[in-house]
N, C-alpha and C positions, 0 to 999 in steps of 0.2 A: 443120601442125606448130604446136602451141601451146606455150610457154616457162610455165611453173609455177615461182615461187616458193618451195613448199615440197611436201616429197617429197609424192608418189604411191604411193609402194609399199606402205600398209597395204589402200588402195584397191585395187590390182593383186592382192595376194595374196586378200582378201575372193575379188575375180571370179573367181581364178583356182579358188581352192576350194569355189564356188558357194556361200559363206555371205551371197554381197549382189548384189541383185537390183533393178538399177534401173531407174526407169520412166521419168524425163525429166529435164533440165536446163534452169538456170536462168541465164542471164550476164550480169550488172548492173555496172554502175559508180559503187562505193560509195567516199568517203573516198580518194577518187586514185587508186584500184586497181581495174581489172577483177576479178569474184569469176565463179568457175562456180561453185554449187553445184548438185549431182548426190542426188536424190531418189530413194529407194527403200526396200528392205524387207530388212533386215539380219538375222544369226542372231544368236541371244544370244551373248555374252562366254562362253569359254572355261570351263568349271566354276573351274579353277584362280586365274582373274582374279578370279571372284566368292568365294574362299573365305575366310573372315574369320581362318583360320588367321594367324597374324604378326601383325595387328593392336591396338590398343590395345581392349579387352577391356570397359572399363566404356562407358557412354554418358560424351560427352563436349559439353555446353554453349560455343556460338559469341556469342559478345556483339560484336553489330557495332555500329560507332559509325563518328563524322567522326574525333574526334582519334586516334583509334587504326582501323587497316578492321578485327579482326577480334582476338579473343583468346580461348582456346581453354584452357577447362579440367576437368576429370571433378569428378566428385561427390563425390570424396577430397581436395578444393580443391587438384591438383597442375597446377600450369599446363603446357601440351606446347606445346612449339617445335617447328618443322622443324631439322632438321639442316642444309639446305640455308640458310646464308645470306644467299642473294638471296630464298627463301619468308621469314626472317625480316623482310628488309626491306619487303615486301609487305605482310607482315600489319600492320607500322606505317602503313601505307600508302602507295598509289602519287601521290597529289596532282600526275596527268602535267598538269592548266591549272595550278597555281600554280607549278611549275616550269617549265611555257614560256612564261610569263605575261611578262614584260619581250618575249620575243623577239614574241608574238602582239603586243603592243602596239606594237613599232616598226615590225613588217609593216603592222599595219592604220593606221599612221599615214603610212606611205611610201605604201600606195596609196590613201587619200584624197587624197593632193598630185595624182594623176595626173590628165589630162583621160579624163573619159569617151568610152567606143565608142576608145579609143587601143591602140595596142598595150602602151603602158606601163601601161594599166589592163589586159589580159588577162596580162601579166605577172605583172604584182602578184598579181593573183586567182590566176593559178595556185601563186605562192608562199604564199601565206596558205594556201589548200586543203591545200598540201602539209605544211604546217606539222600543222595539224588534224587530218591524218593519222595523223601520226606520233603525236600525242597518244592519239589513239584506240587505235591499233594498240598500242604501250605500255602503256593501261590494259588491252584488251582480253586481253595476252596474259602479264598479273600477273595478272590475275584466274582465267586459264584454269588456270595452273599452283596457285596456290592452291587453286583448289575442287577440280583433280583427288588433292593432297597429302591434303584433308579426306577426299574417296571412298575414297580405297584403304588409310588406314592406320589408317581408326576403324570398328567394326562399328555404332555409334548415335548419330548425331548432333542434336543439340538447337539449331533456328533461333530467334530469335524473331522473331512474327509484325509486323511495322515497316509502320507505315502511312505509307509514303514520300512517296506523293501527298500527304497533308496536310502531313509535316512539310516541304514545299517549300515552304508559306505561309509559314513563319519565316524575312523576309529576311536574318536575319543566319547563317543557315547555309545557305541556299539553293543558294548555289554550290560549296560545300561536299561537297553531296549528291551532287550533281550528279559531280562530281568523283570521289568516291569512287563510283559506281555500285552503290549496295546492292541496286536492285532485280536487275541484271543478274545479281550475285555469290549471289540468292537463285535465279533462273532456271538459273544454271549447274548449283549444288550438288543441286537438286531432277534435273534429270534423269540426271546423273553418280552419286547413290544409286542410281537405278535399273539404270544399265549395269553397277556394281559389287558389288551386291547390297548395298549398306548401307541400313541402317533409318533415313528421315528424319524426325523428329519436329518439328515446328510447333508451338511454345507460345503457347497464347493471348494476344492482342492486347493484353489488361487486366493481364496477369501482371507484377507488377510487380520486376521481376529485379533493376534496379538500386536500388531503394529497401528493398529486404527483405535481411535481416542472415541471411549464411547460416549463424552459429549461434543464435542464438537466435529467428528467422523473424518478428521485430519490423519495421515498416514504420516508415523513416525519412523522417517527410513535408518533413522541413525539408530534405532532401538539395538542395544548388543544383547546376546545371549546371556551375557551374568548380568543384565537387569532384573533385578527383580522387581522392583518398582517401576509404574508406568509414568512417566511423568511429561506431558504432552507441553510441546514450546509453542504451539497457537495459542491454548486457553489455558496450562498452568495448570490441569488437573494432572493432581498422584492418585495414584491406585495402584491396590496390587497388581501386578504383571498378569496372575491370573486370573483375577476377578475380573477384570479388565476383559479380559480375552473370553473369558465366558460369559460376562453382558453382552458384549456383540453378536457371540452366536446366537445367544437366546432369542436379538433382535433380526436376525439372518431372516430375509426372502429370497425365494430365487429370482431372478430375475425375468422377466417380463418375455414374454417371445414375440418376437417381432414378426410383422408382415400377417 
């Protein structure tokens, strides 16, 4: 008898109607918690699941950042909200280390006082683990519900391409990134297009989204990082920084190939 956390039944029902077919399991001890994960070879999503019927109809542009995770707007520059607002809180983001950042620090500082190989050091550690945890688990399961909100309720979505690894050499937002899990949030959405049939588009890495003025397509080189507002000196339009930068991708083509 094994005791599960969280239901089984999408699982049971799969086996039961032979649409998932699995080959082996996996049982590890991640993050405080025992995980089974159960490998196999599944049927596709239900026609109905994948039907872009109800959905928001234009392509719609994701502008991820640190001070904000995620802002979300179509090519008509109308910004879309979740209705749920715990998704709205999300999208401002979940920042789970700088919210348990005082407690992480008074654990890691109670169990430095301990003598090592003690029980009051396997103590400690185990509370610090648990702590980290929770952290994880938290971010992990804002982010799940978010990118599933993005799958199911837009037919075309517009990423951009964030070179995360580099921008983790800028110490002063480092742990920031970190924090906010962009790459994770980029891994989720990409396979979750695919279970729900939504079109995922990847705009080029060079495309410069937040510097380009999405009326008049002027490139604004002086734009500094603690802009928050976009304010374009050809035509004089303000916009949020990220509204801004998420109308353009929404409007992103790739470009033409030549010859």
């Amino acid at each position: 008898m094994v005791r599960v956390r969280e239901t089984t039944r999408p699982v049971q029902r799969l086996l039961a109607k032979g649409r998932f077919h699995p080959h082996f399991a996996t049982v590890a001890y991640r993050h405080g918690r025992w995980q089974i994960s159960i490998t196999g070879v599944a049927a596709s999503f239900h026609p109905a699941r994948r039907d872009p019927a109800g959905r928001h109809p234009r392509p719609v542009g994701v502008d991820l950042g640190v001070r904000r995770l995620a802002t979300v707007a179509d090519a008509s520059a109308v910004r879309i909200e979740p209705e749920d607002r715990s998704l709205q809180a999300t999208m401002k983001g979940v920042k789970a280390v700088r919210v348990a950042q005082r407690r992480l620090r008074r654990v890691n500082q109670a169990r430095a006082r301990t003598k090592p190989d003690s029980q009051g050091r396997a103590n400690a550690t185990r509370r610090l683990t648990r702590l980290h945890s929770q952290v994880t688990w938290r971010r992990r399961d804002a982010l799940a519900k978010l990118t599933t909100w993005l799958a199911t309720t837009h037919t075309t979505v517009v990423l951009e391409d964030l070179n995360v690894a580099g921008m983790f050499a800028d110490r002063r937002i480092a742990r920031h990134l970190g924090d906010a899990a962009l790459g994770e949030l980029r891994r989720l959405v990409t396979y979750k297009s695919a279970w729900y049939g939504t079109r995922l588009v990847v705009a080029d890495r060079w495309f410069a989204s937040s510097r380009t003025c999405s009326a008049c397509r002027r490139i604004h080189r002086d734009l500094r990082r603690s802009d928050q507002v976009f304010r374009c000196p050809a035509c004089g339009l303000e916009a949020d920084r990220d509204v801004n930068a998420a109308v353009n991708l929404a409007r992103w083509q790739p470009p033409a190939l030549s010859g």
